[in-house]
N, C-alpha and C positions, 0 to 999 in steps of 0.2 A: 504493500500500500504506500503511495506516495502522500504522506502526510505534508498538509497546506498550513498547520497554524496549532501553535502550545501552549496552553493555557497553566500559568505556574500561580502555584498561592506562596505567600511570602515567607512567614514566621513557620520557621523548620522544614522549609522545604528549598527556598531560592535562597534563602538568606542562610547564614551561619551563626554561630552561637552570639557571634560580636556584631550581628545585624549587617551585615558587608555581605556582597557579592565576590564570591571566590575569583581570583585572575581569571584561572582557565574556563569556571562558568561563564562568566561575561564575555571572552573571546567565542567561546562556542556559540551562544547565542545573537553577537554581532555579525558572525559570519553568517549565521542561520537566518536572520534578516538581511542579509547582502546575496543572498540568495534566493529571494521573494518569498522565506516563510512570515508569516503573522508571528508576535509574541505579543501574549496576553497575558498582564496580571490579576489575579480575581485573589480576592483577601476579604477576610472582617473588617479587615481596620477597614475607618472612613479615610475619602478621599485624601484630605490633607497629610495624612500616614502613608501614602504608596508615593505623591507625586515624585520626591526625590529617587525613590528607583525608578521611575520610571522615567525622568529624566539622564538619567546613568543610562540605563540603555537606549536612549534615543529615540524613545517609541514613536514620540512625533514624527521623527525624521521618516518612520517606514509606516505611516498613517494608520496606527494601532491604536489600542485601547485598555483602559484599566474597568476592571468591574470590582465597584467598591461594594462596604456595608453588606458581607456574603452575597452579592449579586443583584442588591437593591437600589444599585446605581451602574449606569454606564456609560463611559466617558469615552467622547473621542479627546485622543492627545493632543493631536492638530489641532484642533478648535475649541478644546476645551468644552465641546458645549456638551452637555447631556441626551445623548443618545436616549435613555431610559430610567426612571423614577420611580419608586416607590415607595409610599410613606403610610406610615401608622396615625391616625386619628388622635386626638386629642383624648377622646374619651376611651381609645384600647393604652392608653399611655397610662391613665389615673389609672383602671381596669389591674395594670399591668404593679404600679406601684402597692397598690390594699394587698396585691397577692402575695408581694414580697415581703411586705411585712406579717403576710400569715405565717409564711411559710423561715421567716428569721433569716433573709439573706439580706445582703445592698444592692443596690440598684443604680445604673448609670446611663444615662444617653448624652447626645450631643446637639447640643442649640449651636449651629455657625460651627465654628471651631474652636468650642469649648466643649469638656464635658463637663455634664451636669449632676450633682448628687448633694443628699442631704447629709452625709458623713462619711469622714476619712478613713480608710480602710485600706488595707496594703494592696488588695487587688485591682483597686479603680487607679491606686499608683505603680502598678504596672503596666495597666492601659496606657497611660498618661506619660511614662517611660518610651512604650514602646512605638506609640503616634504623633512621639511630642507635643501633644495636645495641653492645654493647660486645664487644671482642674476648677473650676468655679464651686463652692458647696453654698448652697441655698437651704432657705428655713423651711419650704413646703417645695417638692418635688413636681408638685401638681401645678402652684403657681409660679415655677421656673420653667415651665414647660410651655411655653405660650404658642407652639406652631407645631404642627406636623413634625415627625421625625422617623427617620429613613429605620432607624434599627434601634434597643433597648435590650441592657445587658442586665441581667442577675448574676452577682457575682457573691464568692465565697470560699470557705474550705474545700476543696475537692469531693472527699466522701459525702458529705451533707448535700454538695451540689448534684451528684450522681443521681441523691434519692427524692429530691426534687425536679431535678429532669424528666425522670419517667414519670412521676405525678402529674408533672404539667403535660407531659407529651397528650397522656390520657385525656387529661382535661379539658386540655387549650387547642388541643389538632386540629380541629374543624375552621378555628383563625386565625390561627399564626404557625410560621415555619419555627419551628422549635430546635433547637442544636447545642450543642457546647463545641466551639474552636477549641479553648485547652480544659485542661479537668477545672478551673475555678472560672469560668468565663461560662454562662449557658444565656444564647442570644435570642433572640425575638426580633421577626422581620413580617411583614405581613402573608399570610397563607397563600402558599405557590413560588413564594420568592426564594432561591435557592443559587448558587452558583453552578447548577447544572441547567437551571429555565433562563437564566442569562446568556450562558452559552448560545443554547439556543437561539434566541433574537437575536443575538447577536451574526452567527453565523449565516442564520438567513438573510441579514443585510448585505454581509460578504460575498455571499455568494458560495458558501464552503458548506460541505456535505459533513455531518456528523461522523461518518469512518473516518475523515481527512483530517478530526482532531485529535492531541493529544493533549490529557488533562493530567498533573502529576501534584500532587499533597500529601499528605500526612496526618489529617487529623478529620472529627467528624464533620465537621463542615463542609469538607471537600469530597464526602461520597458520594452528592447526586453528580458531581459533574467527572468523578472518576467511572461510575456507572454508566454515564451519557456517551462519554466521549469514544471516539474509534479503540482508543486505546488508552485503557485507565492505568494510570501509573502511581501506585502507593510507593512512597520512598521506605526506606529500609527502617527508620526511627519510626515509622506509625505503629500503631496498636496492632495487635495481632486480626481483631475483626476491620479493619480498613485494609492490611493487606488480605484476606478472603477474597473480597470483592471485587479485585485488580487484575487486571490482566496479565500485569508485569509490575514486579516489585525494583528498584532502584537500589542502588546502593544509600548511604545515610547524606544528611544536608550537610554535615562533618566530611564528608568524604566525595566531595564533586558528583554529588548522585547526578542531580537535575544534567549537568554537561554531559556527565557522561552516558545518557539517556538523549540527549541531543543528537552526539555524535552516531550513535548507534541507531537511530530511528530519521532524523531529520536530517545528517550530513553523511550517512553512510560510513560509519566512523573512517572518515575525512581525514580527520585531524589526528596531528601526531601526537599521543597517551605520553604526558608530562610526567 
């Protein structure tokens, strides 16, 4: 199969423990666009947390796109302008707040490029770390919340967060896409939005057949569109149920998985093994 376009998520897959793009990854991938393939970033994080990679690889330059907010946003490079939107209501936002205080977690969103939360907690400051985003804390949640918003994170200890995930799966599935990116992160996007239905629109714009992609992550957020894609690539650091699902597992984000998945699918390994 001659695969047209690779759709990478960021945190533990493209990126490395120190948030950098490996040498040899970024070579493989600038060749892979100087060759007419597509590269796509799709991540949690909200836009303002991908642009500088995606500036590092030039995506403008080979008229690509980033799909933010698990796929609740889609951006062209070039133009900036948003290809596609998706936003939570005002009143699944408050919905979304009473729950979390049922259920003893925190709670975070993002107004603009801030995020939003009524108390300090280590995991909203790992967000916050990882999007450079800055943290704003407000006295009511509900009235810091004044507009629409693309995505809504409950965040917490791991274990705790596991057994509230499958609680709300059950509960809330009917209207929202429900997920956890890492074990203390469990997000909320509104129902059907996923980085696998992003794909989708998106590739129907392009003009690109669903065999001709290839989608590679690491965690649960990236399994519809490892399931969608021509060819689902779990990296070697996912969970043992994310690699199940994959059609080919990678080496680790430690270990120039995503390049070396490149070379061997997209460049024909091309390029001379560093």
């Amino acid at each position: 199969m001659a695969y047209k376009m690779i759709v990478l998520d960021l945190d533990d897959t493209l990126l490395n423990s120190d948030q950098t793009i490996s040498v040899r990854t970024k070579e493989a991938l600038m060749k892979a666009q100087q060759e007419g393939k597509k590269v796509v970033l799709a991540s949690g994080r909200p836009t303002f947390g991908m642009n500088s990679f995606a500036e590092e690889l030039l995506l403008a330059d080979y008229e690509s796109y980033i799909l933010s907010f698990n796929g609740g946003k889609i951006i062209n490079c070039e133009s900036k302008e948003e290809f596609f939107s998706s936003t939570l209501s005002l009143e699944a936002v408050q919905r979304l707040y009473e729950i979390s205080v049922q259920e003893d977690v925190y709670i975070h969103t993002y107004v603009g490029d801030t995020i939003i939360t009524t108390e300090e907690n280590p995991y909203t400051t790992i967000e916050s770390n990882l999007t450079g985003l800055p943290i704003t804390l407000v006295d009511s949640f509900v009235e810091g919340v004044t507009e629409p918003v693309v995505k809504v994170l409950m965040v917490g200890e791991p274990e705790h967060l596991k057994k509230v995930e499958k609680k709300l799966q059950e509960k809330l599935g009917e209207e929202f896409s429900v997920m956890r990116s890492k074990p203390y992160f469990l997000e909320f996007t509104d129902k059907g939005i996923t980085k696998g239905t992003s794909i989708e629109k998106l590739i129907n714009e392009c003009g690109i057949k669903r065999e001709e992609v290839i989608a590679v992550g690491d965690s649960y957020n990236d399994q519809e569109m490892i399931e969608f894609a021509g060819l689902g690539v779990a990296m070697g650091n996912a969970p043992d149920d994310i690699k199940k699902i994959s059609d080919y597992i990678a080496d680790t984000n430690k270990n120039d998985g995503v390049a070396k998945v490149v070379e061997k699918f997209l460049l024909q390994d091309q390029l001379i093994t560093k």
